[in-house]
C-alpha atoms as an extended CHARMM CRD file, in Angstrom:
* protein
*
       230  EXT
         1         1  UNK       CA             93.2770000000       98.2040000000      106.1420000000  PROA      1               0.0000000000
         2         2  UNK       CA             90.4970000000      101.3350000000      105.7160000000  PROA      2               0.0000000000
         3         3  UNK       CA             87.5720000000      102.1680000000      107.7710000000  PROA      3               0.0000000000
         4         4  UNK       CA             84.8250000000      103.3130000000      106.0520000000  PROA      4               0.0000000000
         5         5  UNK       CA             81.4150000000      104.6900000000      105.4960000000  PROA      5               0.0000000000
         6         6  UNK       CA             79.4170000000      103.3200000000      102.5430000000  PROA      6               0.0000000000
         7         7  UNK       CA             75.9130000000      104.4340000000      101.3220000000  PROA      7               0.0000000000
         8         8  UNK       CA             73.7520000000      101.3730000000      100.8370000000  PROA      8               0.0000000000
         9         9  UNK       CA             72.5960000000      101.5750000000       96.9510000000  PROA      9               0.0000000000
        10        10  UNK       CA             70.5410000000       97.8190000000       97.3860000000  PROA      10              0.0000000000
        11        11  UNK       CA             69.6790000000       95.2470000000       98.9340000000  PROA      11              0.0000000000
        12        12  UNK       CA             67.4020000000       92.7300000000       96.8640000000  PROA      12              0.0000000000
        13        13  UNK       CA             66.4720000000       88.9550000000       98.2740000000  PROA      13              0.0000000000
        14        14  UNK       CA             67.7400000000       86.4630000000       95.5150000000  PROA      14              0.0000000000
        15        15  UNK       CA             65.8780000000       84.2100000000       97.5830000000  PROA      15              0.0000000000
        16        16  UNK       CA             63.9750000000       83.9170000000      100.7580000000  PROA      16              0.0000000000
        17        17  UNK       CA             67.3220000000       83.6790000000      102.7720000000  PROA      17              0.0000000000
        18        18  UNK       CA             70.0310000000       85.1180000000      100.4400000000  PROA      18              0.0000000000
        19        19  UNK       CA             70.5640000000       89.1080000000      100.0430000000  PROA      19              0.0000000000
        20        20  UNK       CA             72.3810000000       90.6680000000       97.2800000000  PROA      20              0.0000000000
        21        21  UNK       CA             73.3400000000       93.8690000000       98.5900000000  PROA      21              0.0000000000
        22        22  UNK       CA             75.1020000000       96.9040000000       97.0160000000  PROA      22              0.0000000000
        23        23  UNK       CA             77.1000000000       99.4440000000       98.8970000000  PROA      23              0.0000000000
        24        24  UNK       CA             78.8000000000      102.5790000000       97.5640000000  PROA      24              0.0000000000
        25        25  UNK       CA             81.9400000000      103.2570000000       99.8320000000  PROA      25              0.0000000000
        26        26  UNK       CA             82.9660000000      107.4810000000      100.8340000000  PROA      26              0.0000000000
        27        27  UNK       CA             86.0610000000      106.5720000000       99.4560000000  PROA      27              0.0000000000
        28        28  UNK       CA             88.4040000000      105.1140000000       96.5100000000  PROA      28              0.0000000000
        29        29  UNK       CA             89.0980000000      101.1040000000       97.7400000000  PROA      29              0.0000000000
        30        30  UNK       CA             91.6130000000       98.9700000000       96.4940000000  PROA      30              0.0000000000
        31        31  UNK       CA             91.0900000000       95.1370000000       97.1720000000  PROA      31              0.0000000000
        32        32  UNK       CA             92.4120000000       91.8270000000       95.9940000000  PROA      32              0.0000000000
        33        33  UNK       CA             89.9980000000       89.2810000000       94.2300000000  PROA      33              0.0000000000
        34        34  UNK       CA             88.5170000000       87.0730000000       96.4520000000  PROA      34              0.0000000000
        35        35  UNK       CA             89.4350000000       89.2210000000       99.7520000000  PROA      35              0.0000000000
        36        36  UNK       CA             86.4980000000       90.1330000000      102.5920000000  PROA      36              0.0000000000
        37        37  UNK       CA             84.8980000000       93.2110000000      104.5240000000  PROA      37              0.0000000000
        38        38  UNK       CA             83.8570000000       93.0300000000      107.7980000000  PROA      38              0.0000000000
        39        39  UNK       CA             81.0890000000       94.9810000000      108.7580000000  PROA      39              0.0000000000
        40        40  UNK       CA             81.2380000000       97.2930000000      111.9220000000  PROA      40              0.0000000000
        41        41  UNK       CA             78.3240000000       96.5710000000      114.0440000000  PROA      41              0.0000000000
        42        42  UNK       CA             80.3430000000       97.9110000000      116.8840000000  PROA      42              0.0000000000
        43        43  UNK       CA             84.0030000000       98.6090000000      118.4620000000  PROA      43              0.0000000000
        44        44  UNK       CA             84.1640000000       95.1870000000      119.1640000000  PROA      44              0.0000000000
        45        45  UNK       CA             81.6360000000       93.4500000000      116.8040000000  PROA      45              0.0000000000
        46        46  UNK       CA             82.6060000000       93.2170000000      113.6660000000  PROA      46              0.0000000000
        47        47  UNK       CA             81.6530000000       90.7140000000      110.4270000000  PROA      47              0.0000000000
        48        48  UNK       CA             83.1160000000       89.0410000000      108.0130000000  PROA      48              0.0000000000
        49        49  UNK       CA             81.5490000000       89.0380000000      104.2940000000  PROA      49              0.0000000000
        50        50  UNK       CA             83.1640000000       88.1850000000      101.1280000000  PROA      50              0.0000000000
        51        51  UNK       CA             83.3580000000       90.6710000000       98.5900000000  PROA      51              0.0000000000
        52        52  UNK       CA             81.3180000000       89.7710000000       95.4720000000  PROA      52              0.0000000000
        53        53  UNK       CA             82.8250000000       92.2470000000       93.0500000000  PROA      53              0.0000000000
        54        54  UNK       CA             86.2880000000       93.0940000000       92.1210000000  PROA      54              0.0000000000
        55        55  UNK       CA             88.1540000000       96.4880000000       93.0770000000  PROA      55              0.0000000000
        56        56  UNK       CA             87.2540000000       97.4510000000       89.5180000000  PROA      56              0.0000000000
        57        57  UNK       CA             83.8870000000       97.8930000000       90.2410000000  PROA      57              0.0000000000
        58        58  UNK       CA             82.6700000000      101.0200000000       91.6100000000  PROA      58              0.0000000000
        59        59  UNK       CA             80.3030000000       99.5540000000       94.1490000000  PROA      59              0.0000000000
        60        60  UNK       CA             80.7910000000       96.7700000000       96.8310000000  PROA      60              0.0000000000
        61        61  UNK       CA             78.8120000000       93.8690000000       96.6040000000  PROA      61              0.0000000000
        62        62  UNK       CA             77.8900000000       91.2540000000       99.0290000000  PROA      62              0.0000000000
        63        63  UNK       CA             75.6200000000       87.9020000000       99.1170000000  PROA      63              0.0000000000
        64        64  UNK       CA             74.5760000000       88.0510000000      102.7470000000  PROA      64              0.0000000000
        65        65  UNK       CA             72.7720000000       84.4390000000      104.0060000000  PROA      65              0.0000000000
        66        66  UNK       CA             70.4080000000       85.1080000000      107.3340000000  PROA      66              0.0000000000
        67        67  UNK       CA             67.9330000000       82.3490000000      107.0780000000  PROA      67              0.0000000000
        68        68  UNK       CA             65.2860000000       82.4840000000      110.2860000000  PROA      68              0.0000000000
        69        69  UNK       CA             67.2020000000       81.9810000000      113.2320000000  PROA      69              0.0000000000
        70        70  UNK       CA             70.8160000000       83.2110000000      112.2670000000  PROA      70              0.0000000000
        71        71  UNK       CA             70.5460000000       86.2670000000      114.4200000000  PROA      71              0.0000000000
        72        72  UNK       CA             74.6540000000       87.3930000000      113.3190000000  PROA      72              0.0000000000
        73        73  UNK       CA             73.5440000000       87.8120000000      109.1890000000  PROA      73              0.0000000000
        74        74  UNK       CA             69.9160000000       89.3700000000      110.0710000000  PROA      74              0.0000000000
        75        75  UNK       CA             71.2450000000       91.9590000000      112.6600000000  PROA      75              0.0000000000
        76        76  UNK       CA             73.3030000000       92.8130000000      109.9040000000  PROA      76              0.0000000000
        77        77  UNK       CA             70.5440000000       93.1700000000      107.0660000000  PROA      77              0.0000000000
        78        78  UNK       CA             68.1280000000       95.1210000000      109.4050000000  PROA      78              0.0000000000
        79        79  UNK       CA             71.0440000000       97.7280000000      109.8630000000  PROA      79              0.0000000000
        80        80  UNK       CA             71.8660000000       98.1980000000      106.2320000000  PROA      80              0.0000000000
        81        81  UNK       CA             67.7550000000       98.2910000000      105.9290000000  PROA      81              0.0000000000
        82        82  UNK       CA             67.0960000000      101.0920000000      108.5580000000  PROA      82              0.0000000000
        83        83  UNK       CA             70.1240000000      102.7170000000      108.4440000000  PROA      83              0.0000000000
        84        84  UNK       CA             71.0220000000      103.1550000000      104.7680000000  PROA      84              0.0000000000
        85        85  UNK       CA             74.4640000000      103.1910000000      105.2900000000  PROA      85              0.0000000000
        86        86  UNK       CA             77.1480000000      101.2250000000      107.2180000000  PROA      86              0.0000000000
        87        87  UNK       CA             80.8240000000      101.2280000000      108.3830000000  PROA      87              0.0000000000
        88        88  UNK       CA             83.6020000000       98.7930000000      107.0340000000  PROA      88              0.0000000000
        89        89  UNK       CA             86.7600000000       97.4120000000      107.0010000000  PROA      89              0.0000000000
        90        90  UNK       CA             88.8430000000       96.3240000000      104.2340000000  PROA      90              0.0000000000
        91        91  UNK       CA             90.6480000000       94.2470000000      102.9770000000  PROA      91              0.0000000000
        92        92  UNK       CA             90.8890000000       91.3600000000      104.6770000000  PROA      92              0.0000000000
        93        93  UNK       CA             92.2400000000       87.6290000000      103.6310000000  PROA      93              0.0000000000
        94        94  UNK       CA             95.1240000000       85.7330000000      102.1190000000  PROA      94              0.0000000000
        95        95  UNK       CA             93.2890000000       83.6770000000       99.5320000000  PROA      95              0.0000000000
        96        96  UNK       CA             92.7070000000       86.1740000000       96.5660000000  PROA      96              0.0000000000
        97        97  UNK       CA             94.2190000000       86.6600000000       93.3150000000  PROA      97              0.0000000000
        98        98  UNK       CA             96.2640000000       89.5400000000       92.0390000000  PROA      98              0.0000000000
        99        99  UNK       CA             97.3560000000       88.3410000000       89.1020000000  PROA      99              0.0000000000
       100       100  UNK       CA             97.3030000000       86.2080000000       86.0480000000  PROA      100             0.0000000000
       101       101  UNK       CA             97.5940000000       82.2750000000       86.9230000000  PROA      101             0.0000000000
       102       102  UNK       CA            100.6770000000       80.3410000000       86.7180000000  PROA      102             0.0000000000
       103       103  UNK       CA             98.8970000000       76.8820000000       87.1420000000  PROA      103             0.0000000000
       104       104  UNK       CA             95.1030000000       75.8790000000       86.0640000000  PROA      104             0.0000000000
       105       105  UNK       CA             92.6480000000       77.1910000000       89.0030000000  PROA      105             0.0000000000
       106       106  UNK       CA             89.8230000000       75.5950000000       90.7340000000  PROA      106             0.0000000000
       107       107  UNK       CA             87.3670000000       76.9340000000       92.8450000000  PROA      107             0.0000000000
       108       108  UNK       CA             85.6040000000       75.0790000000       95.2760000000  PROA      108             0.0000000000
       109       109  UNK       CA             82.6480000000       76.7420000000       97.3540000000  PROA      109             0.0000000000
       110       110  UNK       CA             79.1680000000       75.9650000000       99.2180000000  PROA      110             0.0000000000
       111       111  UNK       CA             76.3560000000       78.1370000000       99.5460000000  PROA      111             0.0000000000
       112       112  UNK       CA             77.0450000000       81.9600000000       99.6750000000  PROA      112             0.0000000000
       113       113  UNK       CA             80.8310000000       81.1330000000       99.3820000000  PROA      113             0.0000000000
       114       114  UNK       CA             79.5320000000       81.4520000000       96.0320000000  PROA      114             0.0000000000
       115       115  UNK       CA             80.5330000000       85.4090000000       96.4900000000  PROA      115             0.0000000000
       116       116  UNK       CA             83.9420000000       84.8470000000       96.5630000000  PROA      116             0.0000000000
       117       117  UNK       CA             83.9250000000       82.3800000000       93.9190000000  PROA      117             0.0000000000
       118       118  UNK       CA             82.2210000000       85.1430000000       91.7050000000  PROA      118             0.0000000000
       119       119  UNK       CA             84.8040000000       88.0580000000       92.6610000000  PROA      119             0.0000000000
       120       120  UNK       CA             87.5850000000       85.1620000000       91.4530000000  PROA      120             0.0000000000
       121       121  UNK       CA             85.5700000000       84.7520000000       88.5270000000  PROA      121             0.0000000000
       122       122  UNK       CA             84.9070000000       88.3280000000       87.2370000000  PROA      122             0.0000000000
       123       123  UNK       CA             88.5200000000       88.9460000000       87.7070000000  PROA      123             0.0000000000
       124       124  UNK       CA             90.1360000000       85.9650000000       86.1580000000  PROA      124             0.0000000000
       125       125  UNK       CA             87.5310000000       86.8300000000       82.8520000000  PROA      125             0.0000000000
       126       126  UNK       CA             89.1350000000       90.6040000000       82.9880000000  PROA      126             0.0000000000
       127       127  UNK       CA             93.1850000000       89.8190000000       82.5430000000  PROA      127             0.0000000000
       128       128  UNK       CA             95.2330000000       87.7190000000       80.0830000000  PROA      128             0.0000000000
       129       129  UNK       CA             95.9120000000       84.3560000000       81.0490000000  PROA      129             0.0000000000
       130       130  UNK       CA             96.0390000000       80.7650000000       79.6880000000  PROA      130             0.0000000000
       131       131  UNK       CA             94.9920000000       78.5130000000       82.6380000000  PROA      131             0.0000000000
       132       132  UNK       CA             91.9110000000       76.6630000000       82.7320000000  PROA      132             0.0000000000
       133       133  UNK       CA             89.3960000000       77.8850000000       85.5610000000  PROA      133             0.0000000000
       134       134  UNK       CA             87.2240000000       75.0120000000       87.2360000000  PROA      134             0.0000000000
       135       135  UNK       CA             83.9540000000       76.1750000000       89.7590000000  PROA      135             0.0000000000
       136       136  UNK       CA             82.3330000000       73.2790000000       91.9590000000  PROA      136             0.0000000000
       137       137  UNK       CA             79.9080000000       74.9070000000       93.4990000000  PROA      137             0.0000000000
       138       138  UNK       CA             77.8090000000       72.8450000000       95.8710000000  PROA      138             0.0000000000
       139       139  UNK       CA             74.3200000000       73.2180000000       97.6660000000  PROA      139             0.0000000000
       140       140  UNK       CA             72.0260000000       71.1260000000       99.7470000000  PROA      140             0.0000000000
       141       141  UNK       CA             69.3930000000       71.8490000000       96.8830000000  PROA      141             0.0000000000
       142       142  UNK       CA             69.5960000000       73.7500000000       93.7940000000  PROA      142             0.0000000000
       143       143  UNK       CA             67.8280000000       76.2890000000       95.6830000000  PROA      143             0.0000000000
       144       144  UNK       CA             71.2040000000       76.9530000000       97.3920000000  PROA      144             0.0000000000
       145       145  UNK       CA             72.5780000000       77.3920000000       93.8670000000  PROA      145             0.0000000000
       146       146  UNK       CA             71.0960000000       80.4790000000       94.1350000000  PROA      146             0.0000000000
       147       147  UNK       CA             72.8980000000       81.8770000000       91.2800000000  PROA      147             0.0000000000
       148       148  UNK       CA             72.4900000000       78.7460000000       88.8470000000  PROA      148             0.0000000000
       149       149  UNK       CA             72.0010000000       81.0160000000       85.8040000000  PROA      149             0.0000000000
       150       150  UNK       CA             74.9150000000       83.0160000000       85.9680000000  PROA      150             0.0000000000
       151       151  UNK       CA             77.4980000000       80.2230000000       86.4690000000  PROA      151             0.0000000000
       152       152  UNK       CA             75.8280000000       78.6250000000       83.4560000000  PROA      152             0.0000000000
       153       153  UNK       CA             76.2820000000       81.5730000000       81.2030000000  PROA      153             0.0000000000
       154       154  UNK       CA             80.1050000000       81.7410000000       82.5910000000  PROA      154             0.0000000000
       155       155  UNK       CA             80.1210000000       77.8980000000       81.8570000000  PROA      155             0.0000000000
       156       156  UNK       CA             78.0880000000       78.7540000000       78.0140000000  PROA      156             0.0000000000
       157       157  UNK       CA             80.8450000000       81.4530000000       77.3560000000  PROA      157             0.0000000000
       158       158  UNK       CA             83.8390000000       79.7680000000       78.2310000000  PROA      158             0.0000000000
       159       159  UNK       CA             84.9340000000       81.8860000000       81.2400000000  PROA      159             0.0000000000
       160       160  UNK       CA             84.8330000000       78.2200000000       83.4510000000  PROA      160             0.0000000000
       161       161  UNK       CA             84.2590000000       75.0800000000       83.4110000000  PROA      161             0.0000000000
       162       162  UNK       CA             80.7970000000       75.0640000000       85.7380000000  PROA      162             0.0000000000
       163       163  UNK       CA             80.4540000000       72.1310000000       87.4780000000  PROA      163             0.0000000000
       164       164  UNK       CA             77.0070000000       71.9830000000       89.8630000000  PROA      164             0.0000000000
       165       165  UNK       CA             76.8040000000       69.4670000000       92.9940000000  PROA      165             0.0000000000
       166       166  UNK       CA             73.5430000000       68.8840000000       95.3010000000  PROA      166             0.0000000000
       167       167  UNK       CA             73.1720000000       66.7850000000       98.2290000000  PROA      167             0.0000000000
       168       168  UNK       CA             69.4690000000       66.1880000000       97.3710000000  PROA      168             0.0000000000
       169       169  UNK       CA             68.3960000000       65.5340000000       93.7290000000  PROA      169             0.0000000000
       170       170  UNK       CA             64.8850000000       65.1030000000       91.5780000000  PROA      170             0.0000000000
       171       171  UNK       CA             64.0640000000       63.4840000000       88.5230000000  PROA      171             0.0000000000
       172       172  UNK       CA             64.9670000000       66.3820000000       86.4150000000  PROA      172             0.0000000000
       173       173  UNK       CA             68.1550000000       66.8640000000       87.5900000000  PROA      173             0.0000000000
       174       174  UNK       CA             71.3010000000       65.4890000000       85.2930000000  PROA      174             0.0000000000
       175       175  UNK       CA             74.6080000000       67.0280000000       87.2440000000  PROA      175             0.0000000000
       176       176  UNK       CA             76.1050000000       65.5380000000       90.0960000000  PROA      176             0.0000000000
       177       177  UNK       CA             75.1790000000       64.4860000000       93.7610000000  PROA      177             0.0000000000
       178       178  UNK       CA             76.4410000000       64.0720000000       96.7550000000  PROA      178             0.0000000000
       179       179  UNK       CA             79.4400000000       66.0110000000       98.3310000000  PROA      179             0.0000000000
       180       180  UNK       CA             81.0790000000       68.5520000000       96.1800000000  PROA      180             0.0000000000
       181       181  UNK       CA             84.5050000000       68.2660000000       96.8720000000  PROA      181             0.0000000000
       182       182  UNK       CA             83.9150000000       63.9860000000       95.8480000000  PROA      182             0.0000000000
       183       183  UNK       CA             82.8310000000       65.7930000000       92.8140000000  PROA      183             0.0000000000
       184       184  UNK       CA             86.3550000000       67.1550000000       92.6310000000  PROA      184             0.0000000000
       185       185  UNK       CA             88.1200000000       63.9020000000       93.3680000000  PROA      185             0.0000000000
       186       186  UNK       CA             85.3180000000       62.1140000000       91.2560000000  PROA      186             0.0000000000
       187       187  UNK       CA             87.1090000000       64.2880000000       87.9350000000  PROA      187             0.0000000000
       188       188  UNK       CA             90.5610000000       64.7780000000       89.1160000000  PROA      188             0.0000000000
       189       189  UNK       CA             93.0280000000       61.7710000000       89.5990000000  PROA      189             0.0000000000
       190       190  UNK       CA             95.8420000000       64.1130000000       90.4340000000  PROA      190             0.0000000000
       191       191  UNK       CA             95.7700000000       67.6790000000       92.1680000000  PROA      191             0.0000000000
       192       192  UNK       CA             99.4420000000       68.6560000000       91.9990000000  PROA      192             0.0000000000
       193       193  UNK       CA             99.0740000000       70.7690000000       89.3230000000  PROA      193             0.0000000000
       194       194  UNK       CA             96.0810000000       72.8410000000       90.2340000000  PROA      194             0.0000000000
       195       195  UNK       CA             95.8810000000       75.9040000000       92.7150000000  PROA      195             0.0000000000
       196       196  UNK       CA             92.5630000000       75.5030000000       94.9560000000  PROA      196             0.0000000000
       197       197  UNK       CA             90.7220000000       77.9110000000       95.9800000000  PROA      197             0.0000000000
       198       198  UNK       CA             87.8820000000       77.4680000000       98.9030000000  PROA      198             0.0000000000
       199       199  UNK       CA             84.8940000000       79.3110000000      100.5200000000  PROA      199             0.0000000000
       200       200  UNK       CA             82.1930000000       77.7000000000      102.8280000000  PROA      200             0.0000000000
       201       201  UNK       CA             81.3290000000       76.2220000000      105.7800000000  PROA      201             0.0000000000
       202       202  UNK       CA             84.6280000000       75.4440000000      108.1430000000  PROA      202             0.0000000000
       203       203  UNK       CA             83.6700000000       71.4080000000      108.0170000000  PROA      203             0.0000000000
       204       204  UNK       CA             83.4530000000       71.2620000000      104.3330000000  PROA      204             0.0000000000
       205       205  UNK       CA             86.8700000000       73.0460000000      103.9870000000  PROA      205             0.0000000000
       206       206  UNK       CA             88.5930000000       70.5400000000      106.6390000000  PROA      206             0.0000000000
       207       207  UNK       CA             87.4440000000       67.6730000000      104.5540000000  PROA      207             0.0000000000
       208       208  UNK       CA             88.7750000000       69.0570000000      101.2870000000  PROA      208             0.0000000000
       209       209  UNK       CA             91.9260000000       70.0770000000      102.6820000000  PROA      209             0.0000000000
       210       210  UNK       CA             92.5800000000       66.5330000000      103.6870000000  PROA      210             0.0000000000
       211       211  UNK       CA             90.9640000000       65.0410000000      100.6800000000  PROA      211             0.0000000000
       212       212  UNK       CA             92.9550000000       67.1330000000       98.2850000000  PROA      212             0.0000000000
       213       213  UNK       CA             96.3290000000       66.7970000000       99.9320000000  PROA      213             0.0000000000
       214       214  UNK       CA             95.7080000000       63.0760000000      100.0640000000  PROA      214             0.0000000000
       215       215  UNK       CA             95.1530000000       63.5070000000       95.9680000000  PROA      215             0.0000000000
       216       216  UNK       CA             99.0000000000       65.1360000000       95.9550000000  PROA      216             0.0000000000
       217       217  UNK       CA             98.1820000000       68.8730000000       96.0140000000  PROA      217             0.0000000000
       218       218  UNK       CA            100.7480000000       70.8320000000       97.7270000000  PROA      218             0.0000000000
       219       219  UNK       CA             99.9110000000       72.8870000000      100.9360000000  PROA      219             0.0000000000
       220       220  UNK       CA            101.0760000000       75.8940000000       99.4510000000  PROA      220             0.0000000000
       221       221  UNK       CA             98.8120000000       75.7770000000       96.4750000000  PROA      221             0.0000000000
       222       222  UNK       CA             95.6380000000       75.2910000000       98.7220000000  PROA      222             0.0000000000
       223       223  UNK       CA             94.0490000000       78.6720000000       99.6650000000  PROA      223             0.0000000000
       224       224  UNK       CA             91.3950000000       79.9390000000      101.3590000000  PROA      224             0.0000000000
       225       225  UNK       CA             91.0430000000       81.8820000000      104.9690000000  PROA      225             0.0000000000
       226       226  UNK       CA             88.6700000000       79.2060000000      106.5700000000  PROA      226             0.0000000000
       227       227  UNK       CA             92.5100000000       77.7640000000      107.0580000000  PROA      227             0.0000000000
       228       228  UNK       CA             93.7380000000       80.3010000000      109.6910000000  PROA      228             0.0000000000
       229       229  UNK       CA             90.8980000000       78.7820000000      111.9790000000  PROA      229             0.0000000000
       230       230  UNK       CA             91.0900000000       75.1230000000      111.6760000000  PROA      230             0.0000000000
């Protein structure tokens, strides 16, 4: 693990809530697909964010949600805002992937767990493999999709097989609703040969873990670092 100081290059609102922010570190970084940050707010206050690129990049990226009222995210965007420039820690987690795939792959994420779905993603596209590479990605609307376009052109150029869930549909709307991990068991009658890979909200991961194990996957091919905690 590294401390340290990165310059703040952007932060842009992909929507009212969501923050894509860019952050050059003072140093070279080297980080495992899928792994986290955690911001230093303080000795003893320090938060977790996924890391949206890959180590290839040259810049760390980061989909911060602070919706009105989440006080942990916002404190953090107001420092990156005023101060330009922030402390971190890296790498963190036990769910990423360092190399090519010996079983077909599917990621499974709500909301901004979209981030780490995206560093999986990016890196998966970059290296020789042969595995199939499935992305549920659910949201309460598909304003929580809040980047529909580029999982579509992923989906479009083969990288994954894109599959979109919402808890609340409209008329125009022809993918799937409900729960996303029923999605999963909805187009999966066995899981045993699949590694799963999940980011979001702690409930949503118990649920899955159950659901999926119940569907034969094996423990040790479920990741994700929501796990450690519940």
């Amino acid at each position: 693990m590294k401390r340290m100081n990165c310059q703040v290059e952007m932060i842009s609102q992909i929507l009212d809530d969501i923050y894509s922010v860019s952050l050059t570190p003072d140093q070279p970084v080297e980080f495992a697909a899928g792994q986290y940050l955690q911001v230093v707010m303080a000795g003893d206050d320090k938060r977790p964010f996924s890391i949206a690129s890959t180590s290839s990049a040259k810049r760390l990226e980061l989909h911060i949600g602070a919706p009105a009222g989440n006080d942990y995210a916002l404190q953090v965007v107001e420092r990156l805002k005023q101060q330009g420039h922030i402390e971190v820690e890296l790498p963190f987690g036990e769910a990423g992937i360092s190399k090519a795939p010996e079983r077909d792959v599917l990621i499974l994420v709500g909301g901004t767990g979209f981030s780490y779905a995206k560093s999986l993603v990016e890196y998966l596209a970059s290296i020789p493999h042969q595995q199939q590479v499935f992305l549920y990605w659910g949201g309460r609307n598909l304003g929580g999709l809040y980047l529909y376009e580029l999982a579509q052109k992923w989906h479009a150029q083969g990288v994954v097989k894109f599959v979109p869930v919402v808890e609340q549909s409209f008329p125009e709307w022809q993918g799937k609703v409900g729960l996303v991990h029923q999605a999963v068991l909805d187009d999966f009658t066995s899981l045993a040969d699949v590694d799963v890979y999940v980011a979001g909200r702690f409930e949503m991961a118990a649920v899955a873990r159950d659901a999926f194990i119940s569907r034969g996957l094996p423990l040790d091919q479920l990741h994700g670092d929501a796990y450690k905690f519940i």
